[in-house]
Structure formats: structure tokens, C-alpha cells
N, C-alpha and C positions, 0 to 999 in steps of 0.2 A: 671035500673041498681042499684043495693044493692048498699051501702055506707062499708065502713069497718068497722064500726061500726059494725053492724046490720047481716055482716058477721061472725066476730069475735063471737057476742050473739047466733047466730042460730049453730056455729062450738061447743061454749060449750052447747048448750041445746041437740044436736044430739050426744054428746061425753056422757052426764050425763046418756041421753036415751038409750044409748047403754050399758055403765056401769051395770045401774039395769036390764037391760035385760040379761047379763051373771051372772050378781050376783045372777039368778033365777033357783035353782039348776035342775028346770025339761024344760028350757028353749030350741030350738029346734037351733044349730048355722047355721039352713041355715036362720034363721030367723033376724041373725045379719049382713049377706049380706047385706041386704037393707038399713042397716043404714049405714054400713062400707061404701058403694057406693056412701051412699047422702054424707058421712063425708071428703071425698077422695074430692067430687065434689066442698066441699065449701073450702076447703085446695086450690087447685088447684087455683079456682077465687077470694082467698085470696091473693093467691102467684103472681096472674096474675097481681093481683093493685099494687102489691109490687111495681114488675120490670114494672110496669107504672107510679110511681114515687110517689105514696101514702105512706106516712111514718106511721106506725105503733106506736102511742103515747108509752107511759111506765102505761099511766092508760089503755088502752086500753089492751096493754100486760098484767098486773098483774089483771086487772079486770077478760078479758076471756081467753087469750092464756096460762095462766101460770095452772090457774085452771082445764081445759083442759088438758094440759098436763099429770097434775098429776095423774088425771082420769085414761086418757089416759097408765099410768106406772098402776096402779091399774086394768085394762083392760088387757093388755098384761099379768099381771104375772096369772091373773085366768085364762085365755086361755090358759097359757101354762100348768098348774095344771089340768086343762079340758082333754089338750090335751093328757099328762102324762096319765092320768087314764083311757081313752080311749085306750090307745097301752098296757095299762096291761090288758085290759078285752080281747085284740085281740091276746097278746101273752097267758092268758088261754084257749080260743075258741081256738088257733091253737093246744095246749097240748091237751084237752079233745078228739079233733077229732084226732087224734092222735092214740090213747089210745083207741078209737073205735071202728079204722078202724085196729089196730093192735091184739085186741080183736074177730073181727067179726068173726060171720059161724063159734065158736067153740066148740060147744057142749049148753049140756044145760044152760040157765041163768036163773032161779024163784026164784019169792019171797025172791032179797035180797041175793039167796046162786050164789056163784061167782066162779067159776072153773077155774084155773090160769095154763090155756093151750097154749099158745104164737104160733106163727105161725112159 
């Protein structure tokens, strides 16, 4: 059984770990699953010593809960900036096909020259 110590130290190393892996801009997010999951695990049996009666110092808070957290707000807003710029590349993919498929089968299209015959 972990002490909370040692809890608290592995919660900010897996939260820093996670950090520079989003801050990695060709970084792959199914690949922060695995840390989101260990991070969620050691919260959880952090929380579980709590309410078994383990009180949680104030150096202990500002050494790794506080630092973590921070991360943690630093974590969230680039995900959500991720997330943002992901739903603009999926609202152009839905414009382009679009524009395609309202294009298609209508006469010639070469080299560039564009024939603006609508369906």
C-alpha cells in the first residue's frame, strides 16, 4: 500500500508526463488515454485515504497537489485549443465535400480550367 506521500509525487509526475505529451504538437490524443487513466487511478486512491482518515499536510498540498493542479488548468486549456482546431478542419472536410459532391459528373474539369455548371 502507497503512503500519500508517494501518491501525491507519482499524481504530479503523471500530470507533468501528460502535460509535455499534449504540449507535443504532432502528439497522437489516443496516446494520453493511458496516462489520463493511470492519473484518474492515483486521484481515486488518493481520495480513498482521504475518507479513511489520512489528512493531507499543507506541504504536501503545495509541494504536489497545488503544482499539479496547475498543470493540470494548463492541460485542459491546450486540449480544449486541440479540440477547437480539430472541429475547424471537420467543419472544412464537410464544406469541401460539399462542393464535390454538388460539382460532380458535370462536364469537363482539366488542367485547372473549372466549368461552373451547378446541378
Amino acid at each position: 500500500m502507497s503512503s500519500l506521500s508517494s501518491l501525491c509525487e507519482r499524481l504530479l509526475e503523471t500530470t507533468l508526463e501528460l502535460e509535455a505529451l499534449v504540449n507535443q504538437p504532432d502528439s497522437d490524443a489516443e496516446l494520453w488515454g493511458a496516462l489520463l487513466e493511470e492519473r484518474e487511478g492515483i486521484m481515486s486512491e488518493i481520495s480513498r485515504m482521504l475518507s479513511a482518515g489520512e489528512a493531507l499536510s499543507p506541504a504536501l498540498r503545495e509541494q504536489y497537489v497545488a503544482k499539479a493542479d496547475e498543470a493540470n488548468r494548463r492541460i485542459f486549456s491546450q486540449m480544449t485549443a486541440r479540440k477547437d482546431a480539430l472541429y475547424e478542419q471537420m467543419i472544412q472536410l464537410q464544406r469541401a465535400k460539399q462542393v464535390r459532391r454538388q460539382y460532380a459528373n458535370l462536364g469537363p474539369n482539366g488542367y485547372g480550367a473549372f466549368f461552373d455548371k451547378r446541378k
